[in-house]
MDTraj code that builds the backbone (N, CA, C; nanometers):
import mdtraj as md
import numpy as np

residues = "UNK UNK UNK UNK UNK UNK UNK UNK UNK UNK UNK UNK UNK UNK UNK UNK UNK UNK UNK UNK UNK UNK UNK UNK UNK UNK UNK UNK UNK UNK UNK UNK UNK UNK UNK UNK UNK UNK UNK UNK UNK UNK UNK UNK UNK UNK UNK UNK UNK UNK UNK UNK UNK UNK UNK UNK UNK UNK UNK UNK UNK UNK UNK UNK UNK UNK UNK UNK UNK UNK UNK UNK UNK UNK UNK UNK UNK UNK UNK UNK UNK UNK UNK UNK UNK UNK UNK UNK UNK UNK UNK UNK UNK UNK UNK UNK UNK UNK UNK UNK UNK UNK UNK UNK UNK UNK UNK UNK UNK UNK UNK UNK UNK UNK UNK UNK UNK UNK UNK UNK UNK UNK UNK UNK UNK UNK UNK UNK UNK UNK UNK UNK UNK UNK UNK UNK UNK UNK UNK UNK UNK UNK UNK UNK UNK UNK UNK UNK UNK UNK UNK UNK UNK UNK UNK UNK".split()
xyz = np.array([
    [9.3289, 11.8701, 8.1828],
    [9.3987, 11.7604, 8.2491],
    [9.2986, 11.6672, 8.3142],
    [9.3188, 11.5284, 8.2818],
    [9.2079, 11.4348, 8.3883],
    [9.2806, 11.4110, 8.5006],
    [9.2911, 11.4767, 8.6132],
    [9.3294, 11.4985, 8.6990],
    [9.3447, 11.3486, 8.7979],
    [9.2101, 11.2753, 8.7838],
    [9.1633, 11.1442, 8.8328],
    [9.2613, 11.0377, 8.7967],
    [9.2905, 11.0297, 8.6655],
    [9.3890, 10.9542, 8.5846],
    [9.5000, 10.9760, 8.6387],
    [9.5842, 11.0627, 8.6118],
    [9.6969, 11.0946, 8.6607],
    [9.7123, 11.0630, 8.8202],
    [9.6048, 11.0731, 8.9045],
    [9.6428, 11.1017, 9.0164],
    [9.6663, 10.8801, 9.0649],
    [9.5626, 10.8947, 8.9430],
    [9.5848, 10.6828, 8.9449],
    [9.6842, 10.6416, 8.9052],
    [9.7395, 10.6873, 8.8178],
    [9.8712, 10.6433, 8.7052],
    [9.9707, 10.6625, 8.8551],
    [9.9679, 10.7906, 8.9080],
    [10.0972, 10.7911, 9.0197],
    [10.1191, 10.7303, 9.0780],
    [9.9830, 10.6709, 9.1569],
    [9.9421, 10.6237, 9.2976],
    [10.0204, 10.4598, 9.2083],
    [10.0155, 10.4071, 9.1432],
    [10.0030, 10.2791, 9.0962],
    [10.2034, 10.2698, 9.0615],
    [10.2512, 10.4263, 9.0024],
    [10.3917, 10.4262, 8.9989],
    [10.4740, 10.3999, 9.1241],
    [10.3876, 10.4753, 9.2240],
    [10.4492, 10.4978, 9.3811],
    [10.4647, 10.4133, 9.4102],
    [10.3741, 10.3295, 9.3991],
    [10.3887, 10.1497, 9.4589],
    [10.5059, 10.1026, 9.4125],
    [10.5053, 10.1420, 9.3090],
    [10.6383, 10.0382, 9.2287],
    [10.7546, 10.0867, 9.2878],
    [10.7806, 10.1795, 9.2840],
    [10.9106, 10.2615, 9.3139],
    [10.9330, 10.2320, 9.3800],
    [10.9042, 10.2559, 9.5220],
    [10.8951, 10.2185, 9.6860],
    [10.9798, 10.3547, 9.7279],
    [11.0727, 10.3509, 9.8157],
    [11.1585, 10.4739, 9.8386],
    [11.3155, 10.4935, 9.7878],
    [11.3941, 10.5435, 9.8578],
    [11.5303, 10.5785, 9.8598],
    [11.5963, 10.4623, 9.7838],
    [11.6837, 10.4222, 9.7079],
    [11.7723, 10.3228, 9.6932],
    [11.8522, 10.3358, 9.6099],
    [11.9934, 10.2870, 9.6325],
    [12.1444, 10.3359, 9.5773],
    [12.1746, 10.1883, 9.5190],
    [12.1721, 10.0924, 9.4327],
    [12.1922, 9.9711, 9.4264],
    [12.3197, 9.9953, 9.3354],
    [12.3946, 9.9516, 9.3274],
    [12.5299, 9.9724, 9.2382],
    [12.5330, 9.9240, 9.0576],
    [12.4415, 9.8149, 9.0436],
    [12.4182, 9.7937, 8.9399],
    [12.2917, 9.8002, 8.8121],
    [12.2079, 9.9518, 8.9522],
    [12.1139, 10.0372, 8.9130],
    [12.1500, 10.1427, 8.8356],
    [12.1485, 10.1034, 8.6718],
    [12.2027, 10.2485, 8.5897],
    [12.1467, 10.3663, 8.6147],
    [12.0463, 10.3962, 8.6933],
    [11.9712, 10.4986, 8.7265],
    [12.0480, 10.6056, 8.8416],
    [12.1132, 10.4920, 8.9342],
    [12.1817, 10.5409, 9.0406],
    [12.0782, 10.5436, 9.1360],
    [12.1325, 10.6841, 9.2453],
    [12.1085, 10.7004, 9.3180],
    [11.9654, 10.7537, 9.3125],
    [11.8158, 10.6703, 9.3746],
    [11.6891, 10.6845, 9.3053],
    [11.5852, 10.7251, 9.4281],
    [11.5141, 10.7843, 9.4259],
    [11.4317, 10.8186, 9.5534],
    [11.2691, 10.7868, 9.4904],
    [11.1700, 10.7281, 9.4831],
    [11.0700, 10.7210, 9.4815],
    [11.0685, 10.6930, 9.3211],
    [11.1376, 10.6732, 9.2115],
    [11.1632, 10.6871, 9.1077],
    [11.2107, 10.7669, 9.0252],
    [11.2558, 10.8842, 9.1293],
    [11.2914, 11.0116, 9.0444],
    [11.4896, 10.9873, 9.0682],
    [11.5589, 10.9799, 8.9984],
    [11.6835, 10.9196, 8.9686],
    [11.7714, 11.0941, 9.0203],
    [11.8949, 11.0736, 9.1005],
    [11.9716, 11.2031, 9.1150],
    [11.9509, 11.3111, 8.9753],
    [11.9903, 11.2379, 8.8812],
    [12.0347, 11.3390, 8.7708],
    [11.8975, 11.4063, 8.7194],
    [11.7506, 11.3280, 8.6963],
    [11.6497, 11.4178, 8.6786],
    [11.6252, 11.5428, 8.8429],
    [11.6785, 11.4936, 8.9297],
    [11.6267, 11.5459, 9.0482],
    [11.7187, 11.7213, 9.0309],
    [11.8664, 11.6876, 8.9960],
    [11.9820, 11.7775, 8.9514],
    [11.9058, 11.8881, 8.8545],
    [11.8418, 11.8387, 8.7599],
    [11.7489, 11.9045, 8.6619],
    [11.6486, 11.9731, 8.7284],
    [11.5695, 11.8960, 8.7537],
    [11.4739, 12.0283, 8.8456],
    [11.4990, 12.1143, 8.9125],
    [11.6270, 12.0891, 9.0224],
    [11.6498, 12.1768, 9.1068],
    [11.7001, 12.2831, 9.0213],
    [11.7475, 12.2770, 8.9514],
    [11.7947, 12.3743, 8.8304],
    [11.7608, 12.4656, 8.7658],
    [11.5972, 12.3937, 8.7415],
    [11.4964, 12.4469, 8.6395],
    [11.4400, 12.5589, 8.7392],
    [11.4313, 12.5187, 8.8945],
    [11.3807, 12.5713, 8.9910],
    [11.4899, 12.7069, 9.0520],
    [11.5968, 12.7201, 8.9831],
    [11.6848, 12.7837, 9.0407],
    [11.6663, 12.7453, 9.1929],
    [11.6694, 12.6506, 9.2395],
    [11.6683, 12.5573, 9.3894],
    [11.8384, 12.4987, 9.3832],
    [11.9230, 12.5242, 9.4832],
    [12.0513, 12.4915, 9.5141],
    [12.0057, 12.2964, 9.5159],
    [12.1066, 12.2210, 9.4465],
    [12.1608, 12.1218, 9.4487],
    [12.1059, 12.0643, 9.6413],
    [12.0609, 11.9569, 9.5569],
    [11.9896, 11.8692, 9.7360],
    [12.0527, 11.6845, 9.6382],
    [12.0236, 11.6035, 9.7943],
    [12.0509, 11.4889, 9.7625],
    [11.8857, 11.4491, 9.7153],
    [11.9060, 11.3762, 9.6266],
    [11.7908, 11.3100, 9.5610],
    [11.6608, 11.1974, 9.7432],
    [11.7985, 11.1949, 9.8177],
    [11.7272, 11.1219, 9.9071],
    [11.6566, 11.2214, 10.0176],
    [11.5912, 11.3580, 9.9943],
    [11.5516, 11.4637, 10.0366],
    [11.4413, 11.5645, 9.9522],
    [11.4205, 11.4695, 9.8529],
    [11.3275, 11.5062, 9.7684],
    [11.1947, 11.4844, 9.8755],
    [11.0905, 11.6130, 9.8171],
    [10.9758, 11.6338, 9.8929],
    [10.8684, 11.5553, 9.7907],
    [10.7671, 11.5271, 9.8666],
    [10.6380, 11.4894, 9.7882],
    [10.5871, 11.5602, 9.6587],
    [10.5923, 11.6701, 9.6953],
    [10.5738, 11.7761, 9.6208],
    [10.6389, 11.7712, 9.4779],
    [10.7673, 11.8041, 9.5354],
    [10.9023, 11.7675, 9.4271],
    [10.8468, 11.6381, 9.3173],
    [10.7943, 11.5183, 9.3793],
    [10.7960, 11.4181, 9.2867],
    [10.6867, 11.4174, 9.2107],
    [10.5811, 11.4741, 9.2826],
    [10.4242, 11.5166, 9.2222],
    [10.4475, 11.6214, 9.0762],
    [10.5601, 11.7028, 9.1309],
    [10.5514, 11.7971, 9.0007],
    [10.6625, 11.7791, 8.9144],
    [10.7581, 11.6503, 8.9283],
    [10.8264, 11.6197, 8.8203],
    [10.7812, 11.4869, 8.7685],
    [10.7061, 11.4345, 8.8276],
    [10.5849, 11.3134, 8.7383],
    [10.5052, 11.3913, 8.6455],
    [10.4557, 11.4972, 8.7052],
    [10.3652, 11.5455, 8.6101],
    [10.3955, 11.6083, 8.4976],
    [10.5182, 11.6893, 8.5229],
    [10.5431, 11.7945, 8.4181],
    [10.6669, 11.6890, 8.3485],
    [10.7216, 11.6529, 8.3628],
    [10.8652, 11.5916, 8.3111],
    [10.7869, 11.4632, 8.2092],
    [10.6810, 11.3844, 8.2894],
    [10.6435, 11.2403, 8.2210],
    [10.5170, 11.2813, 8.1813],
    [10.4438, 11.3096, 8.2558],
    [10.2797, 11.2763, 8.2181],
    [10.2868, 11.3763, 8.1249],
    [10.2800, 11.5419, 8.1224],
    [10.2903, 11.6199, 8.0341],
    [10.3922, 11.6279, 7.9543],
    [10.4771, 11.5762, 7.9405],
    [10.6022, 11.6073, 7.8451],
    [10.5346, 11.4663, 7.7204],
    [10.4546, 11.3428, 7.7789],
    [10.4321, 11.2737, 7.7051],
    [10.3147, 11.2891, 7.6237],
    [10.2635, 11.3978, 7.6964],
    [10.0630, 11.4222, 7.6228],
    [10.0375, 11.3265, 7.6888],
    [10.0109, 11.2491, 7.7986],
    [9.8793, 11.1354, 7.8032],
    [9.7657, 11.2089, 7.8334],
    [9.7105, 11.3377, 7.8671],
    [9.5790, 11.3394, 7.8891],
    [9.5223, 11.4067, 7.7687],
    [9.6082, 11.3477, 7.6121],
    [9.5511, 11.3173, 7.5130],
    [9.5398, 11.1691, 7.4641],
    [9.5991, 11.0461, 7.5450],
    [9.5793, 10.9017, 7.5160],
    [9.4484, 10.8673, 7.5750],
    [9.4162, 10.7678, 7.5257],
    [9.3245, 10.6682, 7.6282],
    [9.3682, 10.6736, 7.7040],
    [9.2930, 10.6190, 7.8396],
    [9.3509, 10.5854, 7.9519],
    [9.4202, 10.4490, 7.9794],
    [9.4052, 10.3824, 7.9298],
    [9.4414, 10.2581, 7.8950],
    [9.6226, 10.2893, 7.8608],
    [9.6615, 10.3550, 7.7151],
    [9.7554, 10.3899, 7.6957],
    [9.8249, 10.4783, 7.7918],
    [9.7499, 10.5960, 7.8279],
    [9.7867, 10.7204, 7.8897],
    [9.9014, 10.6617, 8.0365],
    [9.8090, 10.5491, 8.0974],
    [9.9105, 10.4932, 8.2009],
    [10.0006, 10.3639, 8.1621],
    [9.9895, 10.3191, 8.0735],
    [10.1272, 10.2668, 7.9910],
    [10.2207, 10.3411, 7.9735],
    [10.2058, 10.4523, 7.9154],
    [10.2907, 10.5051, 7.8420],
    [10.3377, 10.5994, 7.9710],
    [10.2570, 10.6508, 8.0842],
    [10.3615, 10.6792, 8.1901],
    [10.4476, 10.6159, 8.2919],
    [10.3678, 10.4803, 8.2956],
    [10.4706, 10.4140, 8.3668],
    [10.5932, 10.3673, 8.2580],
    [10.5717, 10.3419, 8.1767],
    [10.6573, 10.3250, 8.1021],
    [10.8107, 10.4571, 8.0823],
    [10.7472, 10.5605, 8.0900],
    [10.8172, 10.6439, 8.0408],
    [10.9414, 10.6788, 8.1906],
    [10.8574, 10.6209, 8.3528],
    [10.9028, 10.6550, 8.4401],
    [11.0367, 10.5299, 8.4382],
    [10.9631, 10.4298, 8.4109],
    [11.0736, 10.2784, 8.4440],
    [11.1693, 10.2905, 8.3561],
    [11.1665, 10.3284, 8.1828],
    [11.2213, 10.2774, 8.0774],
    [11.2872, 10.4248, 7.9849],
    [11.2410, 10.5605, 8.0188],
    [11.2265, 10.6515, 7.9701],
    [11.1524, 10.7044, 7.8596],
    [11.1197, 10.8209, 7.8511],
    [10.9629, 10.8214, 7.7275],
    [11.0502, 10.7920, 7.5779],
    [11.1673, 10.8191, 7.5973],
    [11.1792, 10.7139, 7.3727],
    [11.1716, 10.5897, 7.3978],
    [11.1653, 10.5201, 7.4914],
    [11.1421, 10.3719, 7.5490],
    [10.9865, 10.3755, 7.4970],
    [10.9020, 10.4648, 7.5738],
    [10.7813, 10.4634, 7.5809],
    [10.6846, 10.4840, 7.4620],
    [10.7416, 10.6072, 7.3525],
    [10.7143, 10.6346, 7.2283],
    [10.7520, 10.5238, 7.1254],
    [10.8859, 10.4309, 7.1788],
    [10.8880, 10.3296, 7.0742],
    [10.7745, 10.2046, 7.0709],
    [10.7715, 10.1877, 7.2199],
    [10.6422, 10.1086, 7.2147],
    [10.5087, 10.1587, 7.1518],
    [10.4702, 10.2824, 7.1504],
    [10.3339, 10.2906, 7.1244],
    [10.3650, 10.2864, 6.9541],
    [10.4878, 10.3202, 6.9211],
    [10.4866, 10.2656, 6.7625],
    [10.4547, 10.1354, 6.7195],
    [10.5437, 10.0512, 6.8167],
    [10.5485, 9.8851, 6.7888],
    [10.3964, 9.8372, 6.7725],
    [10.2927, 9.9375, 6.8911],
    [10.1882, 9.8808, 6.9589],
    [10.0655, 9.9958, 6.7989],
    [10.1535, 10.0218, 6.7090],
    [10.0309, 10.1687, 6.6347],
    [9.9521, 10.2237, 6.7239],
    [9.9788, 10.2587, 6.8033],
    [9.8966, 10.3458, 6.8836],
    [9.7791, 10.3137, 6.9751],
    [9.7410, 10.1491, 6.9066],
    [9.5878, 10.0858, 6.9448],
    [9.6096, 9.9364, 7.0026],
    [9.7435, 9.8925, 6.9838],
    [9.6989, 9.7508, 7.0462],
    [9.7525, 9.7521, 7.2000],
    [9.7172, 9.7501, 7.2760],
    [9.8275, 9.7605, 7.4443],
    [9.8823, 9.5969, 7.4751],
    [9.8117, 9.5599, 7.4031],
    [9.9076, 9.3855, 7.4244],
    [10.0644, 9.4081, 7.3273],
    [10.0818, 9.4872, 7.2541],
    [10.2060, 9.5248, 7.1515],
    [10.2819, 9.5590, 7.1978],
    [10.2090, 9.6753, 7.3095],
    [10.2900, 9.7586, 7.3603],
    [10.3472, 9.7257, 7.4798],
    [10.2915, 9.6102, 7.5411],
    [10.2933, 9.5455, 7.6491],
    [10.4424, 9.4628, 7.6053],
    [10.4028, 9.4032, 7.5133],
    [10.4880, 9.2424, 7.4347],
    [10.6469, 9.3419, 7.4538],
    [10.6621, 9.4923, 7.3717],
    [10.7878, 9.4796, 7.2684],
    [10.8306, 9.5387, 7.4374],
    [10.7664, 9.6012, 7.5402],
    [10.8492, 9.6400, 7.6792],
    [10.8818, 9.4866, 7.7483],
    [10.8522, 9.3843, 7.7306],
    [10.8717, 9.2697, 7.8064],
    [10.9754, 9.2462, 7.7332],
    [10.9656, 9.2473, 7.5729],
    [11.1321, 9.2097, 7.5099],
    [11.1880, 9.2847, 7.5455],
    [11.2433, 9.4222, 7.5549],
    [11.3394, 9.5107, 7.6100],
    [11.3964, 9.4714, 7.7194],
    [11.2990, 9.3871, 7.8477],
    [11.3930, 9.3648, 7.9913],
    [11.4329, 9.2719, 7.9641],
    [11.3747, 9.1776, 7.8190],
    [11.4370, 9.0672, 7.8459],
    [11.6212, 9.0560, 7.7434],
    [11.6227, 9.1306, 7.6491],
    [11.7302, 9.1819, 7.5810],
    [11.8441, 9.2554, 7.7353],
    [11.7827, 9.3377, 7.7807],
    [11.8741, 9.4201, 7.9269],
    [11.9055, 9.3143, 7.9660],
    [11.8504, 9.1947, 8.0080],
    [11.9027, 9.0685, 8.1137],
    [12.0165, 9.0277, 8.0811],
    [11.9691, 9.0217, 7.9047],
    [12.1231, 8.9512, 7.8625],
    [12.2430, 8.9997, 7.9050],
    [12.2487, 9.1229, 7.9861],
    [12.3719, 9.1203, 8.0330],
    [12.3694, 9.0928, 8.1748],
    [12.4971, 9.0510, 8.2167],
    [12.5011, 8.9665, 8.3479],
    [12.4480, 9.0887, 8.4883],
    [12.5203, 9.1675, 8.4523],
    [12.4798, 9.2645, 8.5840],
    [12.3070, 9.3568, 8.6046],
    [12.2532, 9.2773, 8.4875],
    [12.1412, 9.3446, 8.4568],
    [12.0158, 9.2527, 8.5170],
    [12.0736, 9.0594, 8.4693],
    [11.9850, 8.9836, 8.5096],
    [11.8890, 8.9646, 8.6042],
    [11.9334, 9.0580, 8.6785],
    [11.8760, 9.0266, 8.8795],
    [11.7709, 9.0875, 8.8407],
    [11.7459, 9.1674, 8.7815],
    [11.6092, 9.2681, 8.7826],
    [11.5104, 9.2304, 8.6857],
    [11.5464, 9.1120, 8.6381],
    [11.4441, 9.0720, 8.5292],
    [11.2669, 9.0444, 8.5676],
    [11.2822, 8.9821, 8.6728],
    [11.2062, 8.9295, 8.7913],
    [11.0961, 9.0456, 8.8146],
    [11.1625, 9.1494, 8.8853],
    [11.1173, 9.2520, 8.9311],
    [11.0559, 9.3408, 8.8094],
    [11.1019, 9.3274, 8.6980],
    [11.0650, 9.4617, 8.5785],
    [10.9200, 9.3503, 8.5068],
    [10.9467, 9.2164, 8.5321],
    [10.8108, 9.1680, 8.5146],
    [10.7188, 9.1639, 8.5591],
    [10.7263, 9.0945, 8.6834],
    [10.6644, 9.1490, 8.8048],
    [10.5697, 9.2888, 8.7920],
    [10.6517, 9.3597, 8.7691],
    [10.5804, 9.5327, 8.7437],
    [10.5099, 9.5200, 8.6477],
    [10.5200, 9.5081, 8.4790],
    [10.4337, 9.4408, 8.3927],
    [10.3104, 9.3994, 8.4415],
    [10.3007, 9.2661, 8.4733],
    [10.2073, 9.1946, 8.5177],
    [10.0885, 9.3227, 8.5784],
    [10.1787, 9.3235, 8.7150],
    [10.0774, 9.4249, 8.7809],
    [10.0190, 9.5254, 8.6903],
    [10.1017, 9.5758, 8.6403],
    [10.0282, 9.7112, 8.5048],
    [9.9015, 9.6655, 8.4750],
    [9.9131, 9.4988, 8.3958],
    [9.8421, 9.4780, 8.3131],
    [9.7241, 9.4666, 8.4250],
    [9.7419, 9.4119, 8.5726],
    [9.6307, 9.3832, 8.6406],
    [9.5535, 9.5488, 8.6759],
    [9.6644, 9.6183, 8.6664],
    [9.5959, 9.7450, 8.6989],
    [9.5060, 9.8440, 8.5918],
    [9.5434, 9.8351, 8.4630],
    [9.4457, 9.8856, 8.3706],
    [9.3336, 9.7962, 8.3277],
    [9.3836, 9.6714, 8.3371],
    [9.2183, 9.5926, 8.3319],
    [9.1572, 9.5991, 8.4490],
    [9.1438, 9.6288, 8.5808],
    [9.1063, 9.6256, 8.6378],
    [9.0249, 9.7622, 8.6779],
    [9.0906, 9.8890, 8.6475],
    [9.0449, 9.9950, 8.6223],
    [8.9808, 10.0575, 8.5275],
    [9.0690, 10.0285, 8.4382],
    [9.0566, 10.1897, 8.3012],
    [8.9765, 10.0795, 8.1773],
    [8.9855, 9.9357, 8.1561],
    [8.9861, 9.8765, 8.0258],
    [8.8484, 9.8800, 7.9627],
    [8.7501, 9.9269, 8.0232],
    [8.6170, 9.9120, 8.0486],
    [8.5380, 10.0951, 7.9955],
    [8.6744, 10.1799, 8.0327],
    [8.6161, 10.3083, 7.9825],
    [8.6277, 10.3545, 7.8324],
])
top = md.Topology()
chain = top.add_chain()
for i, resn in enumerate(residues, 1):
    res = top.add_residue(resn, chain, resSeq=i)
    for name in ("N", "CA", "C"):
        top.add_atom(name, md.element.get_by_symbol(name[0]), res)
traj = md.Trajectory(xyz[None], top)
């Protein structure tokens, strides 16, 4: 595991996420740091851990369902790093067949591809009315990505 990577890929998810939030026309629902009730329902599960509100999730909790649910369920600390944190933020915002379709679109090697066909996806979601508000914000996040692996990883 590149431990370093991952621990960057998070730190850079965390930001995005921010904390707790119930927005009504958030298909995710009820979301705590990015981890959504129903994956949270799952762990506690997996954990034989009794049913908690997602807004009581521990650090811990989110550290080891980033890791094991996204980062390892996706292989990135077999991608570049470049990809490796595409394809997890991706997999956290959009879900990993979101994330696997891009690295098809993108063959595996271009990250501007993979970049392009996730910017069409929010922009297809907008088209519906209750979706539009977040267009802003899911670009927004983009952008930053892109400022964050060139700024870090593009060079290794």
């Amino acid at each position: 595991m590149n431990n370093k990577l991952f621990e960057s890929a998070l730190s850079f998810v965390l930001k995005c996420e921010g904390g707790y939030a119930d927005i009504p026309d958030d298909k995710g629902g009820p979301t705590n740091k990015g981890i959504c009730q129903k994956t949270y329902d799952s762990y506690n599960l997996s954990k034989k851990i009794p049913a908690k509100h997602v807004k009581n999730i521990t650090d811990k909790e989110i550290r080891d369902i980033y890791y094991n649910n996204y980062w390892k369920d996706c292989n990135c600390d077999d991608m570049h790093p470049v990809f490796a944190i595409l394809v997890f933020d991706t997999a956290v915002n959009m879900g990993k067949l979101r994330a696997f379709e891009f690295l098809n679109a993108a063959k595996w090697q271009n990250s501007d591809k993979f970049l392009l066909a996730r910017i069409k996806k929010y922009v297809a979601f907008a088209k519906k009315p209750s979706q539009r508000k977040f267009l802003l914000g899911w670009l927004n996040r983009v952008f930053d990505l892109i400022d964050f692996v060139n700024g870090t990883y593009l060079n290794d």
